[in-house]
LUMNUSE-335442 format. One record per residue (C-alpha): residue in one letter; y, z, x negated. Coordinates in pm, whole numbers, padded with zeros to 5 digits, always signed. Layout:
BEGIN
AYZX/...
REM end
This chain:
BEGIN
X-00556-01185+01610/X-00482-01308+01265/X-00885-01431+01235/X-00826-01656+01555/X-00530-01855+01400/X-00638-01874+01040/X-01008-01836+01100/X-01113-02012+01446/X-00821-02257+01563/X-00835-02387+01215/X-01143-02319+01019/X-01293-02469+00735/X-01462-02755+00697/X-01795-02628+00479/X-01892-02306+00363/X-01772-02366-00005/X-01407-02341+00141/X-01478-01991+00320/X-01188-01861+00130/X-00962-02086+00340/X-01012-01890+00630/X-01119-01521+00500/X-00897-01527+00192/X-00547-01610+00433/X-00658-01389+00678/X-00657-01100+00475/X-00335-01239+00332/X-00182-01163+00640/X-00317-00866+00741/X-00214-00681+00448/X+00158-00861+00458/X+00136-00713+00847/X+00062-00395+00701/X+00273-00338+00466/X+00557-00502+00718/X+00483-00176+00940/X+00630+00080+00677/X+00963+00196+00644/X+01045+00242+00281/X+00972+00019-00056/X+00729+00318-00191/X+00595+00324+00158/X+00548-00041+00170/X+00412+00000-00233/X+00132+00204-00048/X-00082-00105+00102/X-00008-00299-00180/X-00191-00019-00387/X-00462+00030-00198/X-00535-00317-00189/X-00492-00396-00565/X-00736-00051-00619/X-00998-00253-00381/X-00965-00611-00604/X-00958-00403-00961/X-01277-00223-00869/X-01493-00453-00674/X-01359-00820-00750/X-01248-00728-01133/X-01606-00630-01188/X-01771-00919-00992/X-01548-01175-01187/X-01716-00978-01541/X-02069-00987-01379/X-02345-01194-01299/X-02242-01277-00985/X-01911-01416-01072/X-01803-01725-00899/X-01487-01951-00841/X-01279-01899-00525/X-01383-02172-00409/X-01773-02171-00536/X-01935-02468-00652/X-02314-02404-00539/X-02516-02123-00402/X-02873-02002-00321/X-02782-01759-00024/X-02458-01835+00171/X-02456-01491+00289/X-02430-01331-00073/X-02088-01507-00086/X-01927-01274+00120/X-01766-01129-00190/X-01442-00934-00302/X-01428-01314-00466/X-01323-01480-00147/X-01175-01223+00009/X-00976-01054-00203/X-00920-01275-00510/X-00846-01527-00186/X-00576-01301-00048/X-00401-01324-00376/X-00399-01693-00463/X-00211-01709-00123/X-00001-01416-00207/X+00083-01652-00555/X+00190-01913-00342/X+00438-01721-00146/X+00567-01591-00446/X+00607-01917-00614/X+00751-02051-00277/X+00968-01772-00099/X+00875-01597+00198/X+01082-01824+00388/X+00977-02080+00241/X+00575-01942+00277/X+00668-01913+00645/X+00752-02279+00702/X+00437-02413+00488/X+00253-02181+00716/X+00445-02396+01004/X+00351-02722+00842/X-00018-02584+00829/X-00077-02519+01190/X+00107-02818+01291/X-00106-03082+01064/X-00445-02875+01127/X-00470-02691+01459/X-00798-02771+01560/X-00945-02923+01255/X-01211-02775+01010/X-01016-02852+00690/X-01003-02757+00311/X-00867-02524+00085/X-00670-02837-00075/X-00556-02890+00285/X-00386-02568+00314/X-00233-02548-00070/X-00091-02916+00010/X+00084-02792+00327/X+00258-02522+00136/X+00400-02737-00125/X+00531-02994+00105/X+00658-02800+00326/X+00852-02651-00029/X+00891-03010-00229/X+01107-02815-00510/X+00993-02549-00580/X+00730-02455-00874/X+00416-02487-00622/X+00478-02853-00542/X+00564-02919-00949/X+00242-02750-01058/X-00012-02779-00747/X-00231-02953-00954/X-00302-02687-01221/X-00272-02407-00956/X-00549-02525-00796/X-00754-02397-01106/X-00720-02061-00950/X-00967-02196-00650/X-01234-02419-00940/X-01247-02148-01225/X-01397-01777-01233/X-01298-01470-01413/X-00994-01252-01426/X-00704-01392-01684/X-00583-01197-01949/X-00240-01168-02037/X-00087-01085-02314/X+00271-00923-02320/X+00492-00859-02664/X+00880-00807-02687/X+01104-00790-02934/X+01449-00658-02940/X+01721-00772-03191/X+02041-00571-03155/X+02274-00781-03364/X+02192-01111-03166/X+02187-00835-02807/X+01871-01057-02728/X+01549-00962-02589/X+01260-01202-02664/X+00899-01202-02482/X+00611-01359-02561/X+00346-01413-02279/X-00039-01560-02381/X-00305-01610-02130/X-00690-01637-02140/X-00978-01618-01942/X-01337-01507-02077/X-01632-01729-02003/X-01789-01669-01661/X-02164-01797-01548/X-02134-02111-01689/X-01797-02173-01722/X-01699-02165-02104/X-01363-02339-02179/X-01124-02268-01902/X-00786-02448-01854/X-00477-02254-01782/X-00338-02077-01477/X-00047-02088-01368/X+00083-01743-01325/X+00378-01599-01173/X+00480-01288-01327/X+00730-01052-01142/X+00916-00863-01413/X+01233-00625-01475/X+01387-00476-01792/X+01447-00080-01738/X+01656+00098-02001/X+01556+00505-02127/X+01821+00628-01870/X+01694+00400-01562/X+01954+00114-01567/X+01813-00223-01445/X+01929-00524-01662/X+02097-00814-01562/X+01860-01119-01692/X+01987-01388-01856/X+01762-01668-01993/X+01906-01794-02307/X+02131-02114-02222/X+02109-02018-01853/X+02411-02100-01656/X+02571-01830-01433/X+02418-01866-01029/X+02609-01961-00738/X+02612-01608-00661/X+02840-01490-00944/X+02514-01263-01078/X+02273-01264-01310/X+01931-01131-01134/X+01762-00778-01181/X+01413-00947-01113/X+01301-01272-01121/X+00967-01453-01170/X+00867-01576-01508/X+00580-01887-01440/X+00348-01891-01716/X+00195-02228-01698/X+00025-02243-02122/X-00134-02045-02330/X+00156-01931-02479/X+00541-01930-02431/X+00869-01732-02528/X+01085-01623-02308/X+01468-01501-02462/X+01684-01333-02286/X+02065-01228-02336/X+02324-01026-02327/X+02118-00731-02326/X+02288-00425-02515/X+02029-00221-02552/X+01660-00192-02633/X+01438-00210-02316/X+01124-00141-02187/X+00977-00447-01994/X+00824-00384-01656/X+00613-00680-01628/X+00352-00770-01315/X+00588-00607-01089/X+00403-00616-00726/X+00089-00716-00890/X+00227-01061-00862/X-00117-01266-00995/X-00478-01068-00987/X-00484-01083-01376/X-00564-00784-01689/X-00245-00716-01831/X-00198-00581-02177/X+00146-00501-02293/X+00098-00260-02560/X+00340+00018-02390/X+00350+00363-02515/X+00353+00662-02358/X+00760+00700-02357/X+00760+00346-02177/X+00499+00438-01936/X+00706+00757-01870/X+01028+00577-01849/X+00888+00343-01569/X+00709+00645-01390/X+01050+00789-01375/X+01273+00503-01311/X+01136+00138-01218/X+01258+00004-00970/X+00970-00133-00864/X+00750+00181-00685/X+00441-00062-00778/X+00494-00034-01113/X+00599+00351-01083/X+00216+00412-00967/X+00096+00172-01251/X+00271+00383-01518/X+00121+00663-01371/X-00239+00520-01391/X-00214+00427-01666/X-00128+00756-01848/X-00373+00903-01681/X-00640+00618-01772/X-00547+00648-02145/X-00666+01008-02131/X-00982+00994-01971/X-01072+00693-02199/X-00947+00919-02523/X-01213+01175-02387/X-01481+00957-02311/X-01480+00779-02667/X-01393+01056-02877/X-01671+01288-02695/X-01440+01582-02664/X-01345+01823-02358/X-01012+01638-02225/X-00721+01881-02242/X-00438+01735-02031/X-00116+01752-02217/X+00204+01930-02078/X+00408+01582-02093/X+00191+01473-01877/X+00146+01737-01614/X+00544+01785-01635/X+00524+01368-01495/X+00288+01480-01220/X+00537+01764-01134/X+00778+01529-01132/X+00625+01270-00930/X+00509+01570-00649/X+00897+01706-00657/X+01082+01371-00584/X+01204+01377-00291/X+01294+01010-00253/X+00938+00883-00277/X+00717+00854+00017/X+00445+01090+00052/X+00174+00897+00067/X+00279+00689-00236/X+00302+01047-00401/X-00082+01085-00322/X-00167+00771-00482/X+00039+00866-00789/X-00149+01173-00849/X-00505+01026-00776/X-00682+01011-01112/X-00828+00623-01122/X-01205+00631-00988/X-01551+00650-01215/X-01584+00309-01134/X-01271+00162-01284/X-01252+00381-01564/X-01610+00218-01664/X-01493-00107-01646/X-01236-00048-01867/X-01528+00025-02126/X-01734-00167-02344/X-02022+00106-02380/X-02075+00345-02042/X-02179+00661-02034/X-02107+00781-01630/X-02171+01123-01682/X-01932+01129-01971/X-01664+00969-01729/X-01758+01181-01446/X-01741+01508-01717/X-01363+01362-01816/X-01243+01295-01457/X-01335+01623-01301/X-01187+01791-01615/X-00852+01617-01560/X-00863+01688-01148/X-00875+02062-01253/X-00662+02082-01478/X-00413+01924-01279/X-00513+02156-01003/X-00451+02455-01231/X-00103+02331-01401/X+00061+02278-01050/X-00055+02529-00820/X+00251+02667-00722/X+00402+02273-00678/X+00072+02204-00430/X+00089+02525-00239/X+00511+02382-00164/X+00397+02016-00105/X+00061+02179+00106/X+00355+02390+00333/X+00664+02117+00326/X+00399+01840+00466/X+00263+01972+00789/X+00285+01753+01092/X+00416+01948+01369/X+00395+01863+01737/X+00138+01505+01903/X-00060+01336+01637/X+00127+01041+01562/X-00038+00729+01348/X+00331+00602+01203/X+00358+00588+00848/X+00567+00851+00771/X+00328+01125+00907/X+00033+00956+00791/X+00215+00983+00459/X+00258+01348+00531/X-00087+01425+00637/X-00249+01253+00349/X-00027+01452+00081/X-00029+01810+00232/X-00424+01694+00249/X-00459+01653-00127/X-00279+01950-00184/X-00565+02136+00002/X-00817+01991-00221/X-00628+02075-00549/X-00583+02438-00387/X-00916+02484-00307/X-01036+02383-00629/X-00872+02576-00829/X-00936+02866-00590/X-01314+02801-00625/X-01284+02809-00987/X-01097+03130-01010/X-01320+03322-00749/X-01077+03330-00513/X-01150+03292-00160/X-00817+03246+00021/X-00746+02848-00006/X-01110+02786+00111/X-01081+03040+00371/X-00760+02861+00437/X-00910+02526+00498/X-01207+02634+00668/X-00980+02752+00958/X-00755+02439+00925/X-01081+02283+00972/X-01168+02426+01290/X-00833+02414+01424/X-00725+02062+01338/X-00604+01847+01638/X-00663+01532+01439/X-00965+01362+01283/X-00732+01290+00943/X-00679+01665+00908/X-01021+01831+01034/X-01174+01595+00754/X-00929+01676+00488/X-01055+01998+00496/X-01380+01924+00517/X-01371+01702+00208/X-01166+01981+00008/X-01440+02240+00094/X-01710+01999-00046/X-01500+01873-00294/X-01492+02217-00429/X-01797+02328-00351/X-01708+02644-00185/X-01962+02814+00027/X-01742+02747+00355/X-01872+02392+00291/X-02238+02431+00464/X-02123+02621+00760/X-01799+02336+00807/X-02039+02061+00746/X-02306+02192+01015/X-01964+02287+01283/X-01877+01926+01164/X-02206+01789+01321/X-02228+01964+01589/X-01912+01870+01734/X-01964+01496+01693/X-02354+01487+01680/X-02294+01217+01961/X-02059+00998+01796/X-02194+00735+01610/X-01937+00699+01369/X-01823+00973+01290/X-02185+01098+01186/X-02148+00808+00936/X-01866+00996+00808/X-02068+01297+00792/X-02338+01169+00577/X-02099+00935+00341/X-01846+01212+00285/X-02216+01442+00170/X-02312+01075-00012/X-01980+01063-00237/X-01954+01471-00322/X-01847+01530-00668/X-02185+01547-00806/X-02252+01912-00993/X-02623+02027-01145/X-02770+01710-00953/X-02693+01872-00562/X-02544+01600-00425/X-02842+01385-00554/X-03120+01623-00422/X-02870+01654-00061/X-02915+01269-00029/X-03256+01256-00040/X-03315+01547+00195/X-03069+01391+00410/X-03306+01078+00437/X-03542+01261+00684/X-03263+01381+00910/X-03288+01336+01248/X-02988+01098+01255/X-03082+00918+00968/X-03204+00531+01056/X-03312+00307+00777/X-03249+00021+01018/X-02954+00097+01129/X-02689-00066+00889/X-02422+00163+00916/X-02595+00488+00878/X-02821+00331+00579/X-02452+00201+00436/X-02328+00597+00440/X-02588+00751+00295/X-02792+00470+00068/X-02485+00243-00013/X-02209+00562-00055/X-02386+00719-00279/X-02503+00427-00514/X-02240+00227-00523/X-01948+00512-00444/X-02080+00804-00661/X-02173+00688-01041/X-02262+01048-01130/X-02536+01129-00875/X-02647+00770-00902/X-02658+00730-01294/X-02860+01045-01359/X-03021+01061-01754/X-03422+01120-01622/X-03358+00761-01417/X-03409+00924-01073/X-03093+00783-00897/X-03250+00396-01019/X-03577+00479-00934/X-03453+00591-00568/X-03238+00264-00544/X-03592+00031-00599/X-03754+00236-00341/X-03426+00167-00113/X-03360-00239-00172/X-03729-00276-00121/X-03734-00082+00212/X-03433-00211+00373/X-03517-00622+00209/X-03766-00593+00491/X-03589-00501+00780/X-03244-00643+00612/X-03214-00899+00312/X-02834-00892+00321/X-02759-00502+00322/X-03029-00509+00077/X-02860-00742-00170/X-02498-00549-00073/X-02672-00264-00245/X-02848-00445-00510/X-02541-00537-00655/X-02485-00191-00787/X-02662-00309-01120/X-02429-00624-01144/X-02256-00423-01484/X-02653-00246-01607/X-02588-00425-01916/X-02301-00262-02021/X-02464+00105-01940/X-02550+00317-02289/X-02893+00451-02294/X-03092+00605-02165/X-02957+00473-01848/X-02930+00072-01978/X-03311+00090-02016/X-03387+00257-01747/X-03189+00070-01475/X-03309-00284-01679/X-03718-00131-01556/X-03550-00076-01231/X-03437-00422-01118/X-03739-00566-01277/X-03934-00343-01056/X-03761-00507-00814/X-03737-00901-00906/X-04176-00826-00902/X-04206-00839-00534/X-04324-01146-00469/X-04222-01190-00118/X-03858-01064-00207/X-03604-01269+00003/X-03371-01511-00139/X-03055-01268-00067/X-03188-01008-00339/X-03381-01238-00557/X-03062-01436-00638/X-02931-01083-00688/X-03129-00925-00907/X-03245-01289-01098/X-02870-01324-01196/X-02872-00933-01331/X-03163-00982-01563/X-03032-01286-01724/X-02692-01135-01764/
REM end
C-alpha cells in the first residue's frame, strides 16, 4: 500500500533518486508501525529496532568501501545500490524533515507532494521542496539548501556534546560540534543540519523547564520539557536558564538525526536516564550503552568480563518495572550484537567480542534467575494467539526469559528449564513461542536441541519458509568449539538445501556469514575460505545474492590478524576470476582498495 503511493503513482525520475521512493516508503511504514502501539515504550519498540538495523548495516556501509551519498552520484551495478544507504539512511532524512516541520505540518507537505506530482517520475529535490513550502516558516524552508547535503554527502556525522553547569549564574551551557570523516572520495564535507531532540533530567527524575537565555516566555504560559536544538555549524553554544540544579543532558532523544553521538556521560548519568528519562528511547540507549562500555573494557583490556552488581541491579530494575512495556523490556536487556560492538572498534578481534558477549549473557543469566523465572511465569499469553502489541510484547519477554533460564540451567547441569522448554516446544500453539524455545535450546546448547530441531523439521518439512527458519536459526547458533561452523557445512548437502534457491542459500550461506562473526571469523581462515567457495558458486547462478554476501568483508581492513590477512587472500581469491560479474567485482574491487 504505502509502495503504490510513494513508489508507483509517483516514482522517481532516474535511478540516482531511488531513495525518493524506497527511502519515504520505509518512512512510512515504520511511522505506521509504531502508530499501531499503545504506549510511548511500546511505540519506543519500532523505533529501536529500526535504529539497531541503520547502526549495524548502514553505520558500517557509510565507514566502508561501499559508502555512498543518499542520493549517489555514479555507479557500476545499479543493483548493488539497494543499500541500508537508501533505505534506511533515506527513511531518516525524511524522518528529519518531519521533525524540523511538525507532524502536522509533515502531513500537509505530504499533501502538497501528491497534489504537484501524482503521476510524475520526479526528484528527491522535488519532494524536499514540497515539504518546505507547504511549511514556509519553519527551519526546513530557512535551511533547505544546506539540508540537502544530507542527500549529496556520505558518512555518518559525529557529534560532539559538552555541558557545563554554573550554580551561581543557575545556567546550564552546551556546546554541540559536528563532523563527518572522509568517505570514498569525499574529503572536506560541509555541514549538516541536524536536529537534535534533547531534555535535561535531574538525579531524582525531574524534567526541566528549558529556557534559552534571552528567550521570551511562549504563548502557552510554559517553558518546554523538550524541544529541538538545530545544529546548522560546526560549532555552537547553547545556554540555558533558570535551571537550579546540575543536570544530566539527554540529548538525541528519538534518534532524531542518524548521527555518532559522543557526550562523554558517566556511568551515574547513564543510570540516571535508564531510570528516569522521559524519553523510553533514550532509557534503552542508557542501557546499551552501559552494557557496550563493558564488553569494550573486556575486549581491549584482554580480561574475562565480570559484570558488576550496579549494573545487574539496573537490569533488575529494568525487568521489575512495571510501567514499561514488555517488549521494550526485552530490548533493554539484549546485550548489543558482535557486529556493532566491532564497529565500535578500531582493531577487531571477533572471537574476543564473541568471548565478552557470551560472558556478559551468562552472567546476566546467573545474577537474575529468580527475576527471569517471575517475568518467564507473569508473561504467558493465555487463551487465541493474538498478534496486538501488547501480547507480542508478552510473548517476546517471557521468551527471553526461557533463554536466560535455560542457559544458566545448561551451565549448572541442571536439566529442568531445558526440559521445560522442550515441552513448551512441542506444545506451543504459536509459531513465536514453538521457536522461542527452540532458539533457547540451541542457544544453550542443551541436548534437547537435536531431537527439537529434527521434531522442528518434521512438522514443517513442507513449508518453505519456515525450513528457512530452520536452517538460519542452526546458521546464527552461538558458535562453541567451532559446531555451529562444522553444522553449516554439513547442512549444505541436506536434502532441502538449494544453492539456487535464494532464500534457502540466504539462511544458511548469508546467516551465518554475515549474522554470526564467531563461526564466520574462525583463526585457521576456514569460515573465509568457505565464503570464496560460496560467492563464486552462487556469482554463477546469481551475481546479486552473490555480491549481498560479498559484502561481509566491506570492514576486513579493520580485522587484527590472523584474520586481516587471511580474509585480504580471500577476496583476492575472489577479484581473480576473470569472468566475475560486475555485481561482485565492484564489490570486492572497492574492498581491496579500502
Amino acid at each position: 500500500y504505502f509502495h503504490n503511493w510513494t513508489g508507483n503513482r509517483i516514482t522517481c525520475r532516474d535511478w540516482f533518486q531511488l531513495s525518493l521512493k524506497e527511502g519515504l516508503t520505509v518512512f512510512r511504514d515504520q511511522e505506521f508501525s509504531m502508530d499501531m502501539a499503545g504506549s510511548a515504550s511500546a511505540r519506543a519498540v519500532k523505533r529501536i529496532d529500526d535504529v539497531r538495523v541503520l547502526r549495524q548495516a548502514q553505520f558500517s556501509e557509510d565507514a566502508g568501501p561501499m559508502a555512498h551519498p543518499v542520493r549517489p552520484d555514479s555507479y557500476v551495478q545499479i543493483n548493488n545500490f539497494y543499500t541500508a544507504t537508501v533505505y534506511e539512511k533515506g527513511a531518516e532524512v525524511v524522518r528529519m524533515m518531519q521533525t524540523l516541520v511538525g507532524r502536522d505540518g509533515f502531513a500537509n507537505g505530504m499533501t502538497l507532494y501528491f497534489e504537484r506530482h501524482d503521476g510524475h517520475a520526479v526528484t528527491c529535490d522535488d519532494f524536499a521542496q514540497a515539504i518546505a513550502d507547504a511549511n514556509p516558516q519553519s527551519e526546513l524552508a530557512r535551511l533547505l539548501l544546506q539540508f540537502k547535503r544530507w542527500y549529496s554527502q556520505a558518512g555518518t556525522p559525529r557529534v560532539t556534546a559538552r555541558g557545563r553547569y554554573d550554580a551561581p549564574t543557575r545556567t546550564y551551557t552546551l556546546l554541540l560540534e559536528q563532523s563527518c570523516a572522509a568517505a570514498n572520495g569525499q574529503s572536506a564535507k560541509l555541514p549538516y543540519v541536524i536536529p537534535m531532540a534533547m531534555g535535561l533530567v535531574t538525579r531524582d527524575g525531574r524534567a526541566l523547564a528549558l529556557q534559552l537565555e534571552d528567550e521570551a516566555l511562549p504563548a502557552s504560559g510554559a517553558f518546554p520539557h523538550e524541544r529541538v536544538l538545530v545544529l546548522s555549524e560546526a560549532r555552537e553554544f547553547y545556554t540555558f536558564v533558570n535551571v537550579d540544579e546540575e543536570p544530566v543532558p539527554s540529548l538525541l532523544r528519538g534518534f532524531s538525526a542518524p548521527v555518532t553521538l559522543v557526550d562523554g556521560l558517566s556511568d551515574a548519568d547513564l543510570l540516571t536516564l535508564l531510570q528516569h528519562d522521559p524519553d523510553p528511547f533514550n532509557r534503552w540507549e542508557a542501557g546499551q550503552r552501559l552494557a557496550l562500555e563493558r564488553l569494550i573494557s573486556a575486549v581491549k583490556s584482554g580480561a574475562e568480563l565480570a559484570l558488576d552488581e550496579g549494573y545487574i541491579a539496573a537490569m533488575r530494575g529494568v525487568l521489575q518495572n512495571t510501567t514499561l512495556d514488555p517488549a521494550f523490556k526485552e530490548l533493554v536487556l539484549v546485550a548489543p550484537s558482535e557486529v556493532y560492538v566491532a564497529e565500535q572498534l578500531d582493531v577487531v578481534d571477533p572471537q574476543r567480542i564473541h568471548q565478552a558477549r557470551e560472558a556478559l549473557k551468562l552472567q546476566l543469566a546467573q545474577g537474575l534467575r529468580d527475576e527471569w523465572v517471575e517475568a518467564f511465569d507473569q508473561h504467558q499469553v493465555h487463551g487465541g494467539y493474538s498478534p496486538d502489541p501488547v501480547s507480542a510484547g508478552k510473548r517476546a519477554l517471557a521468551n527471553l526469559a526461557l533463554d536466560m533460564l535455560c542457559l544458566d540451567a545448561v551451565e549448572r547441569g541442571d536439566a529442568v528449564w531445558p526440559g521445560r522448554a522442550y515441552q513448551r516446544f512441542k506444545d506451543a500453539a504459536n509459531m513465536t513461542d514453538r521457536q522461542g524455545a527452540l532458539t533457547a535450546l540451541i542457544g544453550s546448547h542443551s541436548e534437547l536441541a537435536e531431537p527439537a530441531l529434527e521434531r522442528f523439521h518434521e512438522l514443517f518439512r513442507n513449508e518453505p519458509l519456515v525450513i528457512d527458519k530452520w536452517f538460519m536459526l542452526q546458521a546464527t547458533a552461538p558458535e562453541r568449539n567451532g559446531r555451529v561452523f562444522a553444522r553449516v557445512k554439513t547442512l549444505l548437502h541436506h536434502a532441502d538445501f538449494n544453492l539456487k534457491n535464494p532464500n534457502r542459500a540466504r539462511s544458511l550461506i548469508g546467516a551465518m556469514c554475515m549474522g554470526n562473526p564467531a563461526a564466520f571469523h574462525r583463526a585457521d581462515a576456514a569460515g573465509y575460505v568457505f565464503w570464496a567457495d560460496r560467492v563464486l558458486e552462487l556469482d554463477a547462478v546469481n551475481p546479486q545474492l552473490a555480491s549481498r554476501i560479498a559484502r561481509v568483508m566491506d570492514r576486513w581492513s579493520k580485522l587484527a590478524d590472523p584474520y586481516r590477512s587471511a580474509a585480504r587472500e580471500a577476496i583476492s581469491r575472489v577479484a581473480a576470476k576473470a569472468d566475475l560479474s560486475d555485481d561482485v567485482r565492484e564489490i570486492v574491487t572497492r574492498a581491496l582498495a579500502d
